[in-house]
C-alpha positions in Angstrom: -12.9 -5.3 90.8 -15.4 -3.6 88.0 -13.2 -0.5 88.7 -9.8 -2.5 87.7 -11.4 -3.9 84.6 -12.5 -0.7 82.8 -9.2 0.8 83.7 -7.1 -2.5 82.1 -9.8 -2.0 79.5 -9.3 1.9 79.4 -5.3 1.3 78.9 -5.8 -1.4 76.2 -7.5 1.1 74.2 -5.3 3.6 74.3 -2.5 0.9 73.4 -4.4 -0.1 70.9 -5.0 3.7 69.6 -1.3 4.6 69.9 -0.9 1.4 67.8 -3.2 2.3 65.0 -2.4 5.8 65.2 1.5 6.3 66.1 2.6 3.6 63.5 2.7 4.0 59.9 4.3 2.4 57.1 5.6 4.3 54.6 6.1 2.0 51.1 9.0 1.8 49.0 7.6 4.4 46.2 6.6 6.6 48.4 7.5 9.2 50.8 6.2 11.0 53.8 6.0 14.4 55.3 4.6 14.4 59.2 2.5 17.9 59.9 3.3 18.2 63.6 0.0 20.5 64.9 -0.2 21.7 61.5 3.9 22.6 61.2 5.5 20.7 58.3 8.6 18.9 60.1 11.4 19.1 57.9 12.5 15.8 58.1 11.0 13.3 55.0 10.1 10.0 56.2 11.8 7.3 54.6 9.9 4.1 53.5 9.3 1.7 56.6 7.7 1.9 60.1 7.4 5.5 61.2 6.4 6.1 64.7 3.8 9.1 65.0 2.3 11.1 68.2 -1.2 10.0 68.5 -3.3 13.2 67.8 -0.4 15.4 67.2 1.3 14.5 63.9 -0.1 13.9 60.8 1.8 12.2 57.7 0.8 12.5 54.1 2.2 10.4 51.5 3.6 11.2 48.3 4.0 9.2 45.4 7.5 9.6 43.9 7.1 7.3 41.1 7.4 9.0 37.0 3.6 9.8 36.3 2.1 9.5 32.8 0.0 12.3 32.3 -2.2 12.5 28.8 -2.6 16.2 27.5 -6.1 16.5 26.1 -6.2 17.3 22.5 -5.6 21.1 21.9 -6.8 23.3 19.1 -4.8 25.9 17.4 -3.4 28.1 14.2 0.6 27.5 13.8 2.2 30.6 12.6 1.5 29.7 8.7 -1.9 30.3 9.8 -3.0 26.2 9.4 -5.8 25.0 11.8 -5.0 21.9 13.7 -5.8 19.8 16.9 -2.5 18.6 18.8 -2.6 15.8 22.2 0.7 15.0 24.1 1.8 13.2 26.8 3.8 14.7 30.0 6.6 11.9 31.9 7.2 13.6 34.9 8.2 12.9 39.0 8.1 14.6 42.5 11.5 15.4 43.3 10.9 17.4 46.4 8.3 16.1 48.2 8.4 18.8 51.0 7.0 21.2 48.2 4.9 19.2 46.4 2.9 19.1 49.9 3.0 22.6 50.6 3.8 24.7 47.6 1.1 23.8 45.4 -2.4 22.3 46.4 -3.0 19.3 43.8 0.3 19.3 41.7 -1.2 16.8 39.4 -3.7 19.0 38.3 -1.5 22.2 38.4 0.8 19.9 36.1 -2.1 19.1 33.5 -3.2 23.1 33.2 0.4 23.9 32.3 0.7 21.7 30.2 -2.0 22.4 27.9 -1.3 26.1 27.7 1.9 25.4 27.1 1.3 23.0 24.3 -1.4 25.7 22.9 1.6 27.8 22.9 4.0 26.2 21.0 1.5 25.5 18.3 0.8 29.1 18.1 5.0 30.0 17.7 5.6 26.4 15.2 5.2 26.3 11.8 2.9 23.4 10.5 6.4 21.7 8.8 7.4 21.8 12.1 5.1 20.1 14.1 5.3 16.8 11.4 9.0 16.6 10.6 11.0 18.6 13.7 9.5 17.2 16.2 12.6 16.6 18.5 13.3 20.6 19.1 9.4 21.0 20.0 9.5 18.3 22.3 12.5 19.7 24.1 10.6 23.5 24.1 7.7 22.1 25.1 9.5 20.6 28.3 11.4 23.4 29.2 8.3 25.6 28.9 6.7 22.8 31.8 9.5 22.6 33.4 9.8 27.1 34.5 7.0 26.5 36.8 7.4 22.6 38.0 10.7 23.2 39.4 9.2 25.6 42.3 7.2 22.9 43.1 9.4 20.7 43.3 8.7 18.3 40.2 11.0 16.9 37.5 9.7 17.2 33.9 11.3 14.1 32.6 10.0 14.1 29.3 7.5 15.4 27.0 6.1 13.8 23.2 3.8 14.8 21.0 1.1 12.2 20.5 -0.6 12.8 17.6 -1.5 15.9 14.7 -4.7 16.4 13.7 -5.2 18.1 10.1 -8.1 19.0 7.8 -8.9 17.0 5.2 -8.1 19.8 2.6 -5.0 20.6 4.2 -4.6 16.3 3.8 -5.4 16.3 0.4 -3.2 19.5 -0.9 -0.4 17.8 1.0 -1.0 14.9 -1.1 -1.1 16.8 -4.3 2.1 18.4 -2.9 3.9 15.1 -3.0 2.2 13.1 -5.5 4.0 16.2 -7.6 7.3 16.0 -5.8 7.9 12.3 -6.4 7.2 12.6 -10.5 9.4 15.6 -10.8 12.1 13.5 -9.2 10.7 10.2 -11.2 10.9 12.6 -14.7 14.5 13.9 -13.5 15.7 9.9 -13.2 14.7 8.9 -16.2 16.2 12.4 -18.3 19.8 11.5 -16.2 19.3 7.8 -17.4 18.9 9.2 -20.9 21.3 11.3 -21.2 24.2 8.7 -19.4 22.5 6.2 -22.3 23.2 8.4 -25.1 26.3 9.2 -23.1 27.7 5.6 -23.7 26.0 4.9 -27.2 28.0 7.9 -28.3 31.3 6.4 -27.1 30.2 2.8 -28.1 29.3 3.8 -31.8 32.8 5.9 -31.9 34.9 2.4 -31.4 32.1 0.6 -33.7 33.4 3.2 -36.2 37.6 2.6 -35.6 36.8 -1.6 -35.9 34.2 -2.6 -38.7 33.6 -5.4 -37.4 32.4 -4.9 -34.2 29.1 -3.3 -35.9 28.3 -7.1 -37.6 29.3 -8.7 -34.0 26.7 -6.1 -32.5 24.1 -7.1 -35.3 24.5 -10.6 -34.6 24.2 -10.3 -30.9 21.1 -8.6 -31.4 20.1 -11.4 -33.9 20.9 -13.7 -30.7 19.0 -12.1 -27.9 15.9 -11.7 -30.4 15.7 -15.7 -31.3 16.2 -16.4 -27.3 12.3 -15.5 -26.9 11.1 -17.8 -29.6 8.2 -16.1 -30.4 9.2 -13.9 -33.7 10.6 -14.7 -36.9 14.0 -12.6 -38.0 14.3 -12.1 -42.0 17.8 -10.9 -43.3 17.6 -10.7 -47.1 20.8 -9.1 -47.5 24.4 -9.7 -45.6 26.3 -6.9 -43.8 29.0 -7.1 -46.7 26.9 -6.6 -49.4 25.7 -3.8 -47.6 29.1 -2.1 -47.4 30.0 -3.0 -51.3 26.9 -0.6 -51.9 27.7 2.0 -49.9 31.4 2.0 -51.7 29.9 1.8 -54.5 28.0 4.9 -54.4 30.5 6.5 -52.8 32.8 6.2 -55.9 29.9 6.7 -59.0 30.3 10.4 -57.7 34.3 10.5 -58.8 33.8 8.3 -62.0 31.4 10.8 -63.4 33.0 14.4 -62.5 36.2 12.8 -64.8 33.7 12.2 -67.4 32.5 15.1 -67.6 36.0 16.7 -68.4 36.0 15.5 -72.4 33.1 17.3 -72.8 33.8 20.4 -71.3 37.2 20.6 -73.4 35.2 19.7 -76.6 32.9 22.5 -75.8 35.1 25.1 -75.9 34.7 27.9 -79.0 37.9 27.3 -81.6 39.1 30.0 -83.2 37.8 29.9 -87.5 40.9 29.6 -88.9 41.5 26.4 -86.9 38.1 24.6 -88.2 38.5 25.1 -91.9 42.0 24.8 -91.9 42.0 21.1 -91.8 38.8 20.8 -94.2 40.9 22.6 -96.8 44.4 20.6 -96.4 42.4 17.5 -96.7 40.3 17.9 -99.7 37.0 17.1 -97.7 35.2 20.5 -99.5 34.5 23.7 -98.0 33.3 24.4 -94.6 29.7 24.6 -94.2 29.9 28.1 -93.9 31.4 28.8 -96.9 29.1 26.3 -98.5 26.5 27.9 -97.5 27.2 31.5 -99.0 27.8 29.3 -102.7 24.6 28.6 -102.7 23.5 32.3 -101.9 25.3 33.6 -105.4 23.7 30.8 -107.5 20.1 31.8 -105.9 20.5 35.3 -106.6 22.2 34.6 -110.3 18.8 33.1 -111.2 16.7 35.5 -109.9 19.0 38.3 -111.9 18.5 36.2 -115.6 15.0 36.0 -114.4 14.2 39.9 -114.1 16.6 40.4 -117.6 14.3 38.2 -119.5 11.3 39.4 -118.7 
């Protein structure tokens, strides 16, 4: 009787060992490959209940399920010899879990090793303009340089970002200066194009202001309007537009008026021939000329001086 107890005892331990042992559940996210005496069947189990030889196969699971994987910050020169510190992040799945298990010991570290040198790489072959504005081309270099080795383990680089760029604070500051520099030589190039489209249209305004005159008093007036709408200034207009012109007309014509003036004067001013003075003196009994008057009075002079000398 003690003998048929320990072997119903016996057999519901080995029931019980097959249980624990030959069943395994294999979840949804995850796949398993069964080591038979150390041989790696080739055969992936599929998730649900597996059934396992107790002491003979061995299943590992793998996690097939896109891993986020941080890159530590990396230090480097880019090829315009600037110092900075680069992190990333690394999307990436097992597609083959048959090699993941075999080909490589702890692909999750393997992973995380290649992906810092190759990040320390493509900082040393970008320029820094790169890494802050082209970002897109890095991204996809930077996955294809992952990617060479992952493949012959049988992961999937899915996707690859850099995080974040680190730069000194004098390479921050001269970038600063850089575009502080850059937006007032585009603010000064604005305001000289808005000047010269002004002048532009002032140009063409004052031309038709010149064909009608009296679009320059409705323009004066409007001014006169706008500037009594703030109610804060007093406008003083001594003088009308019109009077204004009548000036203006005015001296334009004085100039004329006295170049015909002028003309009398030049014609009385011109040398007559002798003959044609003392002509008219004569005919009209008025006396001699004033040169001939003139040389009478010589001979009486010198008359007087001749009785003078005879006498004495």
């Amino acid at each position: 009787m003690e003998t048929t107890i320990i072997l119903l005892g016996l057999a519901a331990f080995l029931v019980l060992l097959v249980l624990v042992t030959g069943f395994k559940v294999v979840n949804q996210v995850e796949r398993g490959v069964v080591f038979r005496l150390g041989r790696a069947q080739q055969q992936v189990r599929q998730p649900g209940l597996r059934v396992l030889i107790p002491f003979v196969d061995r299943m590992t699971k793998v996690n097939v399920q896109i891993v986020t994987m941080p890159v530590p910050t990396q230090e480097g020169i880019t090829r315009d010899n600037v110092s900075v510190r680069v992190d990333a992040v690394v999307y990436f799945r097992v597609q083959d879990p048959m090699r993941a298990s075999i080909e490589v010991q702890n692909y999750l570290f393997a992973i995380e090793q290649v992906a810092q040198t190759s990040l320390r790489n493509i900082i040393g072959k970008s320029e820094l303009d790169d890494l802050l504005s082209n970002r897109e081309e890095l991204h996809r270099g930077l996955a294809l340089m992952i990617d060479s080795p992952a493949l012959g383990w049988g992961i999937h680089i899915d996707r690859v970002e850099i995080k974040d760029v680190q730069l000194p604070e004098s390479m921050k500051r001269s970038m600063s200066r850089q575009a502080e520099a850059e937006r007032e030589r585009r603010s000064r190039v604005i305001v000289a194009d808005g000047e010269l489209q002004a002048a532009q249209k002032l140009a063409d305004a004052s031309g038709i202001m010149s064909q009608t005159p009296g679009a320059l008093q409705l323009r004066l007036l409007q001014t006169v309007v706008e500037v009594a709408a703030e109610k804060n200034s007093t406008l003083i207009m001594p003088l009308p537009v019109e009077l204004l012109r009548f000036f203006d007309k005015a001296t334009q014509t004085t100039p004329e008026r006295q170049d015909t003036a002028k003309e009398p004067k030049d014609t009385a001013e011109k040398p007559r021939a002798v003959g044609e003075s003392e002509r008219p003196a004569l005919d009209e009994g008025q006396g001699p000329a004033p040169e001939a008057a003139g040389t009478g009075q010589a001979d009486v002079v010198a008359a007087r001086t001749t009785s003078d000398v005879r006498s004495a």
